[in-house]
N, C-alpha and C positions, 0 to 999 in steps of 0.2 A: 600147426593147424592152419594161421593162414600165411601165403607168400608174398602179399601183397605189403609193401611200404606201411610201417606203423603210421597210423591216424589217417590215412589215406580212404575216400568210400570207400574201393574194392576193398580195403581190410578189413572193415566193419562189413561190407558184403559175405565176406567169408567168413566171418565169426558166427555169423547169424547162419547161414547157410549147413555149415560144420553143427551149430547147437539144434537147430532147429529136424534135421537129418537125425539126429543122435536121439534128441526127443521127440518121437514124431506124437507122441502122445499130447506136448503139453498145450497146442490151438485147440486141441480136440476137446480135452475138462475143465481151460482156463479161457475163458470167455473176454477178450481184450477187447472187446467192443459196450462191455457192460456197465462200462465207467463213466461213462461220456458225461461232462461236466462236474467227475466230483473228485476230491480232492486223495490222491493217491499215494502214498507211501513207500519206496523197496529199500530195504537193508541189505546190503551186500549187494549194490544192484549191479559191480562189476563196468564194466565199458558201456552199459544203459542197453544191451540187447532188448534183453523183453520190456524194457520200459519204454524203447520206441513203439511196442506192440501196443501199449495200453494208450500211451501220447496220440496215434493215428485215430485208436478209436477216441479220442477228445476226451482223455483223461488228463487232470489238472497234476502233473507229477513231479516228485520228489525221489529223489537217489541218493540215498548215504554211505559212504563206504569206509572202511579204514584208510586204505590205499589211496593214498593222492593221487599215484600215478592211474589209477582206476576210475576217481572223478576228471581229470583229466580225459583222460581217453571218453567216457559218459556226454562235456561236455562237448568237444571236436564230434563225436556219431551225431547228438542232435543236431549241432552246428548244419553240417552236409546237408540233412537233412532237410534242414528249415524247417525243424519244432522247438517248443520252449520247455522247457524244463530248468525246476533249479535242483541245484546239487551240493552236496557239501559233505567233508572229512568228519567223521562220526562216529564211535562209540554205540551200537544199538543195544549195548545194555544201559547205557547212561543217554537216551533220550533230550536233547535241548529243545522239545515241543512238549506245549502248553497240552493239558487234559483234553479227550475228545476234539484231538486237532484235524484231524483225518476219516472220511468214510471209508476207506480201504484201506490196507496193511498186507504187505506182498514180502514175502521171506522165502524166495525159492533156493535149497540147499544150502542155509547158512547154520541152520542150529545147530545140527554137529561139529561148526568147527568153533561154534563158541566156548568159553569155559565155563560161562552159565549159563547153560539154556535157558534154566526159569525166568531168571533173572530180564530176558532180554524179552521171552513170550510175555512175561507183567509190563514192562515197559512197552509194548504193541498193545498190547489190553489197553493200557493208559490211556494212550495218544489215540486211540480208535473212537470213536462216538457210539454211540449207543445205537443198536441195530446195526451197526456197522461191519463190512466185513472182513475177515482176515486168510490170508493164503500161505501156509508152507508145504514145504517139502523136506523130509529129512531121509536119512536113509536105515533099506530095514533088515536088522541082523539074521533075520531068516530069511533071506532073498536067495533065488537061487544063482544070485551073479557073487556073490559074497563065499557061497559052497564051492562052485567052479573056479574062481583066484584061485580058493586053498588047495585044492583040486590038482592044477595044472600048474600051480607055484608061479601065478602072474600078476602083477602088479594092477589094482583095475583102473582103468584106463583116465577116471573120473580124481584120482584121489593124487592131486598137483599139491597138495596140504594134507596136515597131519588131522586125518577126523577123529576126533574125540572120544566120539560114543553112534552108535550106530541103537535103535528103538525098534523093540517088537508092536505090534498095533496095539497093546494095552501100555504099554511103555508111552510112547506117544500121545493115546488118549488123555494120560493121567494129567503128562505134561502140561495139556490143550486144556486142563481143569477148570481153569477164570471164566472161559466162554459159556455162556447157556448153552449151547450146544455144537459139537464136531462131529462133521464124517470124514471119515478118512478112507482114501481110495488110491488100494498098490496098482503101479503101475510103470514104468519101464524092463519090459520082456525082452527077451533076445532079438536080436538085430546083428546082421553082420559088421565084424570090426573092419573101420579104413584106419585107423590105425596102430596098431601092431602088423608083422609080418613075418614069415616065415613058416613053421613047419606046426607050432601051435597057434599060430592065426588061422593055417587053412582046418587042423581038424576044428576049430571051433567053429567058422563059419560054415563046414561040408557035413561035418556030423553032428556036433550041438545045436545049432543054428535050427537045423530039417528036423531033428529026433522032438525038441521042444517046441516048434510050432505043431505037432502033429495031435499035443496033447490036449484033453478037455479042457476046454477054458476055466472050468470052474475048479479042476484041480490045481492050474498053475496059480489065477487070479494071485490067492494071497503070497506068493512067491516074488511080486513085483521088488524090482532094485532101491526102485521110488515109493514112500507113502508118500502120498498127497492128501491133506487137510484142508477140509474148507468149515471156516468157524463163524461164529457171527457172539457179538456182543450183544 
């Protein structure tokens, strides 16, 4: 993905670049400017991509990950940067924050690789304040990029880790149960692949790619790769 010298900016330029390309969807439903001055949460936040997003808009943030080598890397992007963030090696089923520590709670594509989802959405619950909000993303067994793998016998491009459990939108709902209320809104459609290549790269970018943009929106809509949730305590 990128070529540029690990911890280097240009590295962090192309991570962001590569995620951001792939998801063109998520500036569009996830509002990183809506934070400004309050205190922010991501699990699984990986090398801190979108938590620089929510940091620029003057969100107070927090990055927890398993991967040390991943808070590391979190630290060094802010670093470059010159933003603040704290960060720390974490357990997001096992929470080391105080009840209602947090106005927001950011979980973009981690609950499927936990081995307890519940477990980790109550733990989010917890650490949330009341009226507070919370963000995931999991992924949905009836997507049509999930049909097309089995399809074409290719590995999707997304899945660098073993996911768990993949959630139909009542699946998910039920999950999102603790919150007073959840919408949830599929989304990542086709796009052309940068990377795969070859002979089923190009029928998928020349003939899946054109055949599925051509379709009603509102037949594909619940087909999205991505559910996105947006909860509120």
């Amino acid at each position: 993905i990128a070529t540029a010298p690990i911890g280097t900016p240009p590295f962090f330029d192309e991570l962001a670049s590569y995620r951001f390309d792939k998801l063109r969807y998520l500036p569009q439903v996830v509002d990183f400017t809506a934070y400004a001055g309050q205190r922010l949460l991501e699990v699984g936040c990986g090398a801190g991509i979108d938590l620089v997003c929510f940091a620029r808009g003057g969100a107070i943030v927090t990055g927890i990950d398993l991967a040390e080598v991943s808070i590391d890397l979190a630290k060094q992007n802010f670093a470059h940067r010159e933003l603040t963030g704290d960060f720390v090696v974490m357990n997001g089923e096992q929470l080391r924050f105080a009840d209602n520590s947090f106005d927001a709670v950011y979980a973009h594509g981690v609950l499927q690789y936990t081995a307890n989802a519940q477990q980790m959405v109550n733990e989010l619950y917890r650490v949330l304040r009341p009226g507070g909000t919370a963000i995931f993303m999991v992924y949905n067994k009836y997507s049509w990029l999930n049909a097309l793998s089995k399809l074409m016998k290719v590995e999707l491009e997304h899945e660098d880790a073993p996911v768990l459990k993949k959630y139909s939108i009542g699946e998910f709902k039920r999950l999102l149960a603790p919150f007073t209320r959840a919408r949830i809104v599929p989304e990542r459609f086709l796009i052309r692949t940068k990377l795969h290549h070859g002979l089923k790269a190009r029928l998928y970018n020349d003939l899946f790619v054109g055949a599925f943009t051509r379709l009603p929106t509102a037949l594909v809509r619940p087909l999205g790769w991505h559910l996105m949730a947006f909860a509120q305590k």
